[in-house]
VOBA-1610 file (N, C-alpha, C; in pm, whole numbers, padded with zeros to 5 digits, always signed):
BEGIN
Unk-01528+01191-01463Unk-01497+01172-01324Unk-01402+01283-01278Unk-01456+01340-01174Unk-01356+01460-01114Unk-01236+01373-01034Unk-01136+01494-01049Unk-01014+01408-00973Unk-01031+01430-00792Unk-01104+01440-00729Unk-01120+01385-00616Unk-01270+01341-00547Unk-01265+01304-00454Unk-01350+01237-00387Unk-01332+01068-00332Unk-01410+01003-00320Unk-01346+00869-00245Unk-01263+00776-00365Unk-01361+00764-00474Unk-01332+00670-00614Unk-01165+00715-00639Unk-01141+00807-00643Unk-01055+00851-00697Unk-00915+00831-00603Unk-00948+00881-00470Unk-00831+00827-00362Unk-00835+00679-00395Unk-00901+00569-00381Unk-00900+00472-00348Unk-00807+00400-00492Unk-00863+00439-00606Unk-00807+00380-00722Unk-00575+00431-00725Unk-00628+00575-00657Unk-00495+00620-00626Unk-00388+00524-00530Unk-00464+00473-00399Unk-00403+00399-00340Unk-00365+00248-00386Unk-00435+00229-00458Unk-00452+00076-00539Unk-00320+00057-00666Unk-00326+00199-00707Unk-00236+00178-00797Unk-00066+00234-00703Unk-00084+00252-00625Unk+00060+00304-00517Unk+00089+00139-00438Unk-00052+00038-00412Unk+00019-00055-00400Unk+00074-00169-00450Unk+00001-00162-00616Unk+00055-00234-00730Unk+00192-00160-00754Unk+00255-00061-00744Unk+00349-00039-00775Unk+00527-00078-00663Unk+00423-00118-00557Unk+00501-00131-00454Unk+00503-00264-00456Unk+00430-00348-00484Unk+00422-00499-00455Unk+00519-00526-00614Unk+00561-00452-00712Unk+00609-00452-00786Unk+00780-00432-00789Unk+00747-00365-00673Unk+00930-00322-00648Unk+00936-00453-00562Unk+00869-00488-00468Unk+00886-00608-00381Unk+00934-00734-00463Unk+00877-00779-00494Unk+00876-00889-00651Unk+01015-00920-00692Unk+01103-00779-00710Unk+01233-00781-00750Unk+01334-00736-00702Unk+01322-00817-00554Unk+01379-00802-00392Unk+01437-00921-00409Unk+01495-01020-00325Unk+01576-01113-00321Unk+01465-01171-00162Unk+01462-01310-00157Unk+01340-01438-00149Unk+01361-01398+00029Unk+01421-01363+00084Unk+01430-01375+00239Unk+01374-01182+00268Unk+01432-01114+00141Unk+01356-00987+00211Unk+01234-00957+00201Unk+01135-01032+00064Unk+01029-01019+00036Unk+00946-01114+00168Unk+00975-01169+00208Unk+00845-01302+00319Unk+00785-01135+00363Unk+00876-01066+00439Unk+00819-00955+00592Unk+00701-00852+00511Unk+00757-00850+00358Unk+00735-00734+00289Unk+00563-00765+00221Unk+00599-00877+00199Unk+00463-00948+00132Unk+00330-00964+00237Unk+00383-00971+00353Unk+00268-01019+00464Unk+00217-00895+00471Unk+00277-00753+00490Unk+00252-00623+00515Unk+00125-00566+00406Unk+00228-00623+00275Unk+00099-00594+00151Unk+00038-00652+00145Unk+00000-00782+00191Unk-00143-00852+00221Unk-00223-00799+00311Unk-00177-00820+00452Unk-00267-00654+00498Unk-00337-00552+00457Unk-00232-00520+00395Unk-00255-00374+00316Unk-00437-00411+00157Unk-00431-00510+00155Unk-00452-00568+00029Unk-00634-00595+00092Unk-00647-00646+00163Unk-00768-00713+00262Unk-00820-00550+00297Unk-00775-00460+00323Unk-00839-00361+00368Unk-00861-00267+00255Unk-00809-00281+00121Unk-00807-00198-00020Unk-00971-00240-00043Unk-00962-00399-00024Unk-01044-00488-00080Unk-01213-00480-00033Unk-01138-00470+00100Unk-01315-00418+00194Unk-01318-00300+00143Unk-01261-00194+00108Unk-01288-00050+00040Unk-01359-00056-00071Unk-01296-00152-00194Unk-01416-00169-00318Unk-01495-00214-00347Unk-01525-00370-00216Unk-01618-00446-00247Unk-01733-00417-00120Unk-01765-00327-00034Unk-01840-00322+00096Unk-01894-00194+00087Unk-02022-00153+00124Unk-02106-00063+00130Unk-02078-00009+00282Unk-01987+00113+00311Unk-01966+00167+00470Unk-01996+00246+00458Unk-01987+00313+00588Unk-02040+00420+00632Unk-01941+00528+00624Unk-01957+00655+00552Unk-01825+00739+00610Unk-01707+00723+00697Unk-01749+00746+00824Unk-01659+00716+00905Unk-01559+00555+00932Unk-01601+00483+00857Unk-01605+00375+00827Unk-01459+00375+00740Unk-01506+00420+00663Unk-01428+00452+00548Unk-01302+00533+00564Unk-01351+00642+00627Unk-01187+00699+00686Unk-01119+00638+00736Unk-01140+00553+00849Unk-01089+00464+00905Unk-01016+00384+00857Unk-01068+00312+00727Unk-00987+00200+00718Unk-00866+00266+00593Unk-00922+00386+00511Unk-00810+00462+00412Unk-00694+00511+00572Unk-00721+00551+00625Unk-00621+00577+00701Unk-00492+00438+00754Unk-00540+00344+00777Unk-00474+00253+00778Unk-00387+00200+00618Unk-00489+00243+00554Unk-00428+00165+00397Unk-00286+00269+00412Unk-00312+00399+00397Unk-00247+00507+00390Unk-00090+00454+00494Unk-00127+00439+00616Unk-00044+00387+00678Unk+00087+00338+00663Unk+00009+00177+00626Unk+00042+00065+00595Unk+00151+00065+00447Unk+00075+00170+00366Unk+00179+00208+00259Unk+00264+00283+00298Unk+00287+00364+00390Unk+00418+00412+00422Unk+00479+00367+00510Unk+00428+00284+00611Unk+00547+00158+00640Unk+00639+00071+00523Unk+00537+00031+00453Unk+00660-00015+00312Unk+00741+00085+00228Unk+00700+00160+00195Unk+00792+00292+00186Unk+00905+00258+00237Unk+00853+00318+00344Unk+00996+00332+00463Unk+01099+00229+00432Unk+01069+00083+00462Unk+01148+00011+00460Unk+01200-00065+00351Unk+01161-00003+00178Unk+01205-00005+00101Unk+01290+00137+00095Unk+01322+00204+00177Unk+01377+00317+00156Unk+01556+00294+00129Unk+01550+00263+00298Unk+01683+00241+00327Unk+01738+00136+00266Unk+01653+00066+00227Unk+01710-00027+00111Unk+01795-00002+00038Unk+01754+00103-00047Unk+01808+00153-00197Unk+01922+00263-00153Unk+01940+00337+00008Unk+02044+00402+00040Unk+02143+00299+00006Unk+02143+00216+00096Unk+02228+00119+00140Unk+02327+00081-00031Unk+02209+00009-00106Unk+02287-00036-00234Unk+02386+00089-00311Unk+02340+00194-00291Unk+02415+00336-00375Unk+02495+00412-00265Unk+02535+00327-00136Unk+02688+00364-00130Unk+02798+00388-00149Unk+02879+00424-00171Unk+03010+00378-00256Unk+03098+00422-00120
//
């Protein structure tokens, strides 16, 4: 398998949001609710990516949102981790 083309983004994004729903996990119970709904989102549209026969354009479409959607959680795991390594 060459390292690009669709298979390869998609398994890429899959494993960027197992790793994120992983940092979530070991958040404290009131910050994870906002964080979890986002990666469910995120999760439903991974899901139509591996299990649905689309059309190209189809397909950009909805990686662009996945893409998104993962850097909204990003983000707001960002300032997170400023915040704790203040001094």
């Amino acid at each position: 398998m060459f390292p690009f083309g669709f298979d390869w983004k998609l398994k890429n994004l899959r494993k960027k949001w197992c790793k994120l729903r992983l940092k979530v996990l070991k958040m404290e119970k009131e910050e994870r609710k906002a964080l979890f709904d986002m990666l469910d989102d995120v999760e439903q549209e991974l899901r139509t990516l591996e299990e649905e026969e689309l059309t190209r354009a189809d397909r950009v479409r909805i990686l662009e949102r996945v893409e998104t959607g993962l850097k909204e959680i990003e983000e707001t795991l960002k300032p997170r981790k400023e915040k704790e390594f203040n001094f």
